[in-house]
C-alpha positions as CSV (number, residue, x, y, z in Angstrom):
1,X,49.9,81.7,40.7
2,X,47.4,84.3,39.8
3,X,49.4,84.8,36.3
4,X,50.1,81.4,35.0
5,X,45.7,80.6,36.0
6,X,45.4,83.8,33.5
7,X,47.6,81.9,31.5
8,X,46.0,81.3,27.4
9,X,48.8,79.2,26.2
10,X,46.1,76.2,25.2
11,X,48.3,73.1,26.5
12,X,45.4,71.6,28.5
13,X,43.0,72.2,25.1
14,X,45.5,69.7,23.7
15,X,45.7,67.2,26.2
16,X,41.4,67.5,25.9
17,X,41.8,66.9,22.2
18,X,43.7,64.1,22.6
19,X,41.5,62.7,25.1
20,X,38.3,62.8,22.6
21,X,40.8,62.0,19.7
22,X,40.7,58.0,21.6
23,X,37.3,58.4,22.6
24,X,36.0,58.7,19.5
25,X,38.8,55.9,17.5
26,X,37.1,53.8,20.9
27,X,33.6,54.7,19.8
28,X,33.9,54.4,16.1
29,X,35.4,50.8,16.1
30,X,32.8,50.0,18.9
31,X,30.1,50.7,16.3
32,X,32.3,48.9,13.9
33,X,32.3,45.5,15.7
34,X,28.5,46.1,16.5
35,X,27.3,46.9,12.6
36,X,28.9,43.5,11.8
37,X,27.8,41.8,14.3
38,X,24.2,42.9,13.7
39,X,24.7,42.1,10.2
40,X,26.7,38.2,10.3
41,X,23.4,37.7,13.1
42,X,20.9,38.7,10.3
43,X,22.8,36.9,8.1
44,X,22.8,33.5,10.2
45,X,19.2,34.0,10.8
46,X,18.4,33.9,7.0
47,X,20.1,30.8,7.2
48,X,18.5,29.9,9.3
49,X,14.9,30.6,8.1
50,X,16.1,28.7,5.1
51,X,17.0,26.2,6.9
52,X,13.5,26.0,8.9
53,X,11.8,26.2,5.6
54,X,14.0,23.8,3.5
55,X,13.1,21.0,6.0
56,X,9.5,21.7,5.8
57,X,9.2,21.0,2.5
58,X,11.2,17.7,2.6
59,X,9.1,16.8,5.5
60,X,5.8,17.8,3.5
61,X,7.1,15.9,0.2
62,X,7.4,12.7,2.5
63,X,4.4,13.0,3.5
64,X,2.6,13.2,0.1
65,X,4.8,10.2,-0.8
66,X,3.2,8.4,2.2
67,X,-0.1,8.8,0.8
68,X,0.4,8.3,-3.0
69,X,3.6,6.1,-3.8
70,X,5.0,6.2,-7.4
71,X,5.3,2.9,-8.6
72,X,4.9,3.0,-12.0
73,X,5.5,5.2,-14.3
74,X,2.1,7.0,-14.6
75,X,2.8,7.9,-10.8
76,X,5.9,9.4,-10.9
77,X,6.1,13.2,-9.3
78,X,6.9,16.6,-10.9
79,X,9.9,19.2,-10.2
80,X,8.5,21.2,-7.8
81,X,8.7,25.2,-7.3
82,X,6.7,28.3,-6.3
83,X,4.1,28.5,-8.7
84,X,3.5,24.5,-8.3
85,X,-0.3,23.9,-7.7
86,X,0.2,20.2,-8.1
87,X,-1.4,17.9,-5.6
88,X,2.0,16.3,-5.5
89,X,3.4,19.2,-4.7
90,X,4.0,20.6,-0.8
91,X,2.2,24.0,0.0
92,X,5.1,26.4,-0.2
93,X,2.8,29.5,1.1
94,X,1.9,27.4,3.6
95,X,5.2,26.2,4.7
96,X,6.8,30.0,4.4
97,X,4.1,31.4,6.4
98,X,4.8,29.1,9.3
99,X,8.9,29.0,9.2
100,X,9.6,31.9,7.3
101,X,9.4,34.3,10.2
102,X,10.2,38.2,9.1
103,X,12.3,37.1,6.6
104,X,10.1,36.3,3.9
105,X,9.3,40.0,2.5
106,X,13.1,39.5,1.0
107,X,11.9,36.9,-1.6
108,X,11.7,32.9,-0.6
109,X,12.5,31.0,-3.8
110,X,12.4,26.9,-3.4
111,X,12.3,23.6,-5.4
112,X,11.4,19.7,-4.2
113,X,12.1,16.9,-6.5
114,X,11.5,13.0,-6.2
115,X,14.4,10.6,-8.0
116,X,15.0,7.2,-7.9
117,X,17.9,6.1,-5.6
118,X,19.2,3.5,-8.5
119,X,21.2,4.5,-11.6
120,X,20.0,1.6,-13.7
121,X,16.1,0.2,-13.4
122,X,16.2,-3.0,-13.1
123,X,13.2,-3.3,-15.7
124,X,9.2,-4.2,-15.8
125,X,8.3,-7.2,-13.7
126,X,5.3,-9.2,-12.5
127,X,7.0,-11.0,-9.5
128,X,6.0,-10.0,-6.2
129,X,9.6,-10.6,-4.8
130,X,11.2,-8.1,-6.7
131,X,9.2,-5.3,-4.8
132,X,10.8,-3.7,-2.2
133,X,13.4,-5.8,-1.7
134,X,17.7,-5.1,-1.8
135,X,18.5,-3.4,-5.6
136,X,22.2,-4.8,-7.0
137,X,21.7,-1.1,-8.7
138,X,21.3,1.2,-5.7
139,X,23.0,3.7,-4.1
140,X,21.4,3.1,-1.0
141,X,23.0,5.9,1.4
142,X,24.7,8.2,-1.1
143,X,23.0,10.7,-3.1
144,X,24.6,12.9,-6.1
145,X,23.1,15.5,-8.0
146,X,25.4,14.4,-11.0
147,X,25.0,10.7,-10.8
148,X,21.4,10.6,-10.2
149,X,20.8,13.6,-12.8
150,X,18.9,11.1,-15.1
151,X,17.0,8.8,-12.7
152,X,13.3,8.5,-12.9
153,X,10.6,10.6,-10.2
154,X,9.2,7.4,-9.3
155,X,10.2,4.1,-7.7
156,X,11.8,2.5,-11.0
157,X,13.6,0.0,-9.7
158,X,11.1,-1.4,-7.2
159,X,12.8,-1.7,-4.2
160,X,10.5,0.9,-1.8
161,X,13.1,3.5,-2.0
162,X,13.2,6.9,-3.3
163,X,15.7,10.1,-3.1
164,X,13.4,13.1,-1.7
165,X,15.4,16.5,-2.0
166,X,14.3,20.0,-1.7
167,X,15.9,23.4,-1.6
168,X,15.0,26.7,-0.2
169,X,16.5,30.0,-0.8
170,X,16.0,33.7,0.9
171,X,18.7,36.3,-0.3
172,X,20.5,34.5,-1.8
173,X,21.1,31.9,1.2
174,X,20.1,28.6,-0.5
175,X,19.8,25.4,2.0
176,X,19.6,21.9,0.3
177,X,18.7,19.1,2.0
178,X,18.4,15.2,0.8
179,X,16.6,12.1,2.8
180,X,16.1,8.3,1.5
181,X,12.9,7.3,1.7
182,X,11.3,4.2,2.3
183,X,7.7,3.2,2.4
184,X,6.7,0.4,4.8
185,X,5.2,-2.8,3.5
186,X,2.3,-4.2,5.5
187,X,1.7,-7.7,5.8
188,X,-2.1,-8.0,6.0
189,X,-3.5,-10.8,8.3
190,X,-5.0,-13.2,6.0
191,X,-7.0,-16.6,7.2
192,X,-4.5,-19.6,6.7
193,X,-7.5,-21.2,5.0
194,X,-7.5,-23.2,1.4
195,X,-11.3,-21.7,1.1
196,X,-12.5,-19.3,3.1
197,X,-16.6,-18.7,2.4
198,X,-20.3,-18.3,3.6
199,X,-20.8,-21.7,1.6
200,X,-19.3,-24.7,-0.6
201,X,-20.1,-26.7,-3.1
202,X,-18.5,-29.1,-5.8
203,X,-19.5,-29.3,-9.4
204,X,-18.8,-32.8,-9.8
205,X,-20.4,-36.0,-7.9
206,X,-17.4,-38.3,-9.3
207,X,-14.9,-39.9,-7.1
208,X,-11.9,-38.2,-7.5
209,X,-9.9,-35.2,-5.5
210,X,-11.5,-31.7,-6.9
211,X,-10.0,-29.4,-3.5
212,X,-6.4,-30.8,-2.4
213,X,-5.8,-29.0,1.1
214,X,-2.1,-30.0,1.6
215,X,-0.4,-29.4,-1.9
216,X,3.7,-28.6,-0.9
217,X,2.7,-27.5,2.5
218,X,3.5,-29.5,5.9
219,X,0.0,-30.1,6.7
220,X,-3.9,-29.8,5.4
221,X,-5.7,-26.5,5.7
222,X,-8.9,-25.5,6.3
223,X,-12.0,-25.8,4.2
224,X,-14.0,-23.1,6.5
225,X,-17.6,-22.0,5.9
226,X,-19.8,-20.2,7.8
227,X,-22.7,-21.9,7.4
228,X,-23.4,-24.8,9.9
229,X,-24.0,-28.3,8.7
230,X,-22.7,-30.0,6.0
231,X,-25.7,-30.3,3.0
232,X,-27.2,-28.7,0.1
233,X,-26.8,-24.8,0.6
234,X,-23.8,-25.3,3.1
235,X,-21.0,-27.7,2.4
236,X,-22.3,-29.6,-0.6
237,X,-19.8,-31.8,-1.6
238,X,-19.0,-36.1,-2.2
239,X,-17.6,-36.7,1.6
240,X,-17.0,-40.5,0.4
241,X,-15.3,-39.8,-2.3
242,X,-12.8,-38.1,-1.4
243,X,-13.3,-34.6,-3.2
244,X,-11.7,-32.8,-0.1
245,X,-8.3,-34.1,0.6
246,X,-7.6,-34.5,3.1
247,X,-11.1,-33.4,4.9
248,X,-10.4,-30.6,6.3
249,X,-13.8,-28.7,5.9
250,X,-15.1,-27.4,8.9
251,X,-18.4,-25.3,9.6
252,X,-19.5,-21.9,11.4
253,X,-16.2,-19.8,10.7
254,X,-16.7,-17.0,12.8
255,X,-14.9,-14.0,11.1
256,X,-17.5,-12.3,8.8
257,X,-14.3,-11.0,6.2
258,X,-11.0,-12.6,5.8
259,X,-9.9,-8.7,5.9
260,X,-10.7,-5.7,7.9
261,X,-12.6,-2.6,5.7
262,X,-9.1,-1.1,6.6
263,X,-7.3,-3.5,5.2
264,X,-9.1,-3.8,1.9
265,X,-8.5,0.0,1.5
266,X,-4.7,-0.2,2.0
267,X,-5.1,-2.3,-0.8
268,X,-6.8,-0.6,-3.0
269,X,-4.7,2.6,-2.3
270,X,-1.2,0.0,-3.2
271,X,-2.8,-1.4,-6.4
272,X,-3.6,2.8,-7.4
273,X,-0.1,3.2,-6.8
274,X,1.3,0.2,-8.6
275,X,-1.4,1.2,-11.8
276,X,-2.9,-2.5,-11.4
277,X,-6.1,-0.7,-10.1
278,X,-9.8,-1.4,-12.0
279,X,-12.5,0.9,-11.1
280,X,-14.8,-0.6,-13.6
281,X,-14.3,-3.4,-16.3
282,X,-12.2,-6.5,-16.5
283,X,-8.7,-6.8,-16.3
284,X,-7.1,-7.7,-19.7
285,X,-4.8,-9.7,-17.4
286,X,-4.8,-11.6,-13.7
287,X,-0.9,-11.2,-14.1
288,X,1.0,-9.5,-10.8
289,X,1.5,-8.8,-7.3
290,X,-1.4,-7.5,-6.7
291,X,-4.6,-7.0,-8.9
292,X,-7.7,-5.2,-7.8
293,X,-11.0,-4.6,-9.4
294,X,-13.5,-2.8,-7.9
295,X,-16.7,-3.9,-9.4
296,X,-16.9,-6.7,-11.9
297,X,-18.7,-9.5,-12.9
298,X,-15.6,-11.5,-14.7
299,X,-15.1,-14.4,-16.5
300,X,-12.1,-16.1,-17.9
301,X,-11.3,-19.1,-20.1
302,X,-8.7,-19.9,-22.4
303,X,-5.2,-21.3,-22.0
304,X,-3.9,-18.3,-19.5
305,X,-1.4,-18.9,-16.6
306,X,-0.9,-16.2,-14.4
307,X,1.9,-15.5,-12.2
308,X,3.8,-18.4,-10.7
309,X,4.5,-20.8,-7.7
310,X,8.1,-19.3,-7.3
311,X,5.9,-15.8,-7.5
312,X,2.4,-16.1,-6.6
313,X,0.1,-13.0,-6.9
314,X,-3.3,-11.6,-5.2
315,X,-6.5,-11.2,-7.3
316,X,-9.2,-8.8,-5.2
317,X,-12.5,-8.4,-6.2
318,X,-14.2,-5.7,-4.1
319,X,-17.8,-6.3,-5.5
320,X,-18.8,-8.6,-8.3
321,X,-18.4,-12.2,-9.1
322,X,-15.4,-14.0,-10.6
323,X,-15.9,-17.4,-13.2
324,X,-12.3,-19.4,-14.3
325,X,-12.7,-22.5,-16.6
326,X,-10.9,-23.5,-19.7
327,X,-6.9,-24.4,-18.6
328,X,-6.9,-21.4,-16.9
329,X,-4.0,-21.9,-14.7
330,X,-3.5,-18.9,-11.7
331,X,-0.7,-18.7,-9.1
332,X,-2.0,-17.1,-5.9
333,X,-4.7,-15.8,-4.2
334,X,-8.0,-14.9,-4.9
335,X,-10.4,-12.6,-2.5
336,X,-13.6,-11.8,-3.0
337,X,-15.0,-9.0,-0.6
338,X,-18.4,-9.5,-2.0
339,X,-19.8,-5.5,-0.8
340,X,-22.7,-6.4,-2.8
341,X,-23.4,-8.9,-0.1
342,X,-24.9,-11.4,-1.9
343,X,-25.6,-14.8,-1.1
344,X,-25.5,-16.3,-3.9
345,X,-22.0,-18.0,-6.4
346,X,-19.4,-15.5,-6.0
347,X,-16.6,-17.5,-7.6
348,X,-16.7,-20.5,-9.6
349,X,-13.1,-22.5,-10.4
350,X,-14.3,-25.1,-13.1
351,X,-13.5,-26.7,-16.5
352,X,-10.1,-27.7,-16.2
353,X,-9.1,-24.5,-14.1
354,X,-6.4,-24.9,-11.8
355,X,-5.6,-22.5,-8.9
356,X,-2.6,-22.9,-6.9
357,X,-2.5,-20.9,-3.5
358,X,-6.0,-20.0,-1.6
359,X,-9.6,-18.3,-2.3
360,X,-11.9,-16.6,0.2
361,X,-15.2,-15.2,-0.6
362,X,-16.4,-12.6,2.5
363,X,-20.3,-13.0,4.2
364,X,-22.4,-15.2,2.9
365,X,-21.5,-16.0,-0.7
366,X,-20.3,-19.3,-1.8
367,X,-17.7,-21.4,-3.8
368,X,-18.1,-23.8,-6.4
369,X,-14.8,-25.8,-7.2
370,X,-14.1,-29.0,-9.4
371,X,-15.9,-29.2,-12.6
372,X,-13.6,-31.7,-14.1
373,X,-10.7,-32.5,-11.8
374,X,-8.5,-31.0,-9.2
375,X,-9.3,-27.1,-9.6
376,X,-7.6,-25.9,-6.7
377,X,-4.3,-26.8,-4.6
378,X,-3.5,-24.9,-1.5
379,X,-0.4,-23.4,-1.4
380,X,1.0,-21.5,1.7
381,X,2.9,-18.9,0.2
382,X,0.1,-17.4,-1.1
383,X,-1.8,-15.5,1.8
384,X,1.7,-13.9,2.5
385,X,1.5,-12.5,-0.3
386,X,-1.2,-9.6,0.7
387,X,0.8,-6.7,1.4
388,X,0.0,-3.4,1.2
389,X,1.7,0.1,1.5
390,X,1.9,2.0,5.0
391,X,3.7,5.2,6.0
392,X,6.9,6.5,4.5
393,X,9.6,7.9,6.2
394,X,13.2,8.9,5.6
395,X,15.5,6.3,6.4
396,X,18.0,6.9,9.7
397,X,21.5,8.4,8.6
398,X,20.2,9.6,5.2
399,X,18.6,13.0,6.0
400,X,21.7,15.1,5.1
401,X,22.4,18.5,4.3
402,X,24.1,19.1,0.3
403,X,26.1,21.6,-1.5
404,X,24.3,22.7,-4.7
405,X,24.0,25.1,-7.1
406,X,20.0,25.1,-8.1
């Protein structure tokens, strides 16, 4: 016993060996499988921080689409990237430095662009109808960088929709993500009046109809003032001759504005968009969905016809005073907010002027209609016409994620 424990043969150094041999083929692939796993996480988390900051610059281009919509030309929105500085553009630094997270110091490159969702315009138009309404020429839920490669950065073919896509790239993990947007339409509440004013007058003392308060529609509207009595300085008009027909005039209208101060801004903010917006000067034309002049004294004569009854448009004045005469001919509705607050002829519809829809001057400034003969016909259709732009937002089932390659 005592000989073979001074024994030096070295068989139990070779079981030992083999023993750490596996230990360390254990170990090594141990390390192995943890190295990659560390580096597919890091991997997905780059990704991921793409991802995070892909969507927050679609979200942030929607947004700036909600508050300035491109429809016309002049609005339409630039390529996007890093160095961008363009109001139209989202805040990149800002949008990394909230979802970039530690992965930022590796380089965030990113792009947004704004396209039409139609591969043919459907051309230039004055009718109201053709805005935001179903596009033969869409590709409503489908986007393509190749088929869309040539479509316009604003809403070209009316209809309220528009591609919004942005990508976003750190080590070389680009993330691309598309969304349809749509911008809502509001349908402003407007008084179901044929005149809406602080006071009423005709210009002519004959016996004929000058203010027909039926035209097309099922029954009369309202002549509505706010002044009190009928008379000079309140409702001066021929009741026995039949200058309203039928009578529908009635007195002490209670609503100070036919719109909210809201209202008239959302307004003001569509007709910027649409390029149909006058902050000083005269329109060369009344022609359109939606014209609105912001301080103005205007006057127009001639042999004009503006819009039409299939298509009737909206004339706002936010301060000044509006004159029609000649064979003027408009199609619509005219408001006049009268901010100036005076109390004195706001709008005047004479010579052989003829306004089919409604008018509505705001406080306590008047109307003068009928110069010559029947200057104004009410028309229902026109006080649905005031519609202005709300929120956008990316329609349900469009937000997608795309393959690209820039």
């Amino acid at each position: 016993m005592r000989a073979r424990l001074r024994s030096e043969r070295g068989s139990v150094l070779i079981t030992a060996m083999v023993l750490m041999s596996i230990m360390l083929a254990v170990g090594l692939a141990t390390y192995g499988l943890v190295d990659s796993q560390t580096r597919e996480s890091g991997f997905e988390r780059i990704r991921e921080t793409s991802f995070n900051v892909g969507e927050g610059l679609l979200g942030s281009q929607v947004f700036i689409l909600s508050r300035g919509w491109p429809g016309t030309t002049g609005r339409q929105y630039p390529t996007c990237t890093n160095g961008s500085t363009n109001s139209k553009c989202p805040n990149g630094t800002a949008i990394i430095s909230d979802f970039g997270g530690p992965d930022v110091g590796r380089g965030v490159s990113w792009q947004t662009r704004v396209v039409d969702n139609a591969l043919d315009a459907i051309g230039s138009t004055t009718d109201s109808q053709t805005r935001c309404t179903s596009n033969r020429n869409a590709t409503p839920s489908y986007y393509s960088d190749s088929r869309l490669a040539g479509a316009a950065s604003w809403d070209q073919n009316g209809d309220c929709r528009l591609w919004a896509r942005a990508t976003a790239s750190i080590d070389g993990r680009r993330r691309t993500f598309v969304g349809l947007v749509r911008v809502e339409q509001v349908n402003e509440d407007f008084p179901k009046n044929t005149v809406t004013a602080g006071w009423f007058e005709t210009l002519n003392n004959g016996n004929k109809v000058l203010v027909n308060t039926k035209g097309d529609a099922a029954q009369a509207a309202p002549v509505a003032v706010r002044c009190p009595t009928i008379g000079p300085g309140c409702a001066d008009w021929e009741v026995d001759k039949g200058q309203v027909s039928p009578d529908t005039v009635t007195y002490s209208y209670p609503s100070p504005t036919a719109l909210s101060a809201a209202a008239l801004d959302r307004l003001r903010e569509r007709a910027q968009a649409d390029e149909s917006y006058y902050a000083t000067g005269c329109p060369p034309s009344l022609a359109g969905p939606l014209v609105f002049v912001e301080d103005a004294n205007c006057s127009y004569t001639g042999n004009s016809n503006y819009n039409s009854t299939a298509f009737p448009g909206v004339l706002v004045f936010a301060r000044g005073t509006l004159s029609i005469s000649g064979n003027v001919e408009y199609q619509g509705l005219i408001y006049m907010a009268n901010l100036q607050n005076s109390t004195g002829l706001v709008l005047t519809l004479g010579g052989n002027s003829l306004v089919t829809g409604s008018v509505a001057v705001d406080g306590n400034g008047g109307v003068a209609v009928g110069e010559s003969k029947e200057n104004l016909v009410y028309d229902p259709n026109a006080s649905t016409r005031v519609v202005s732009y709300g929120n956008a937002g990316i329609i349900q089932n469009t937000w997608r994620e795309i393959p690209a390659t820039s």
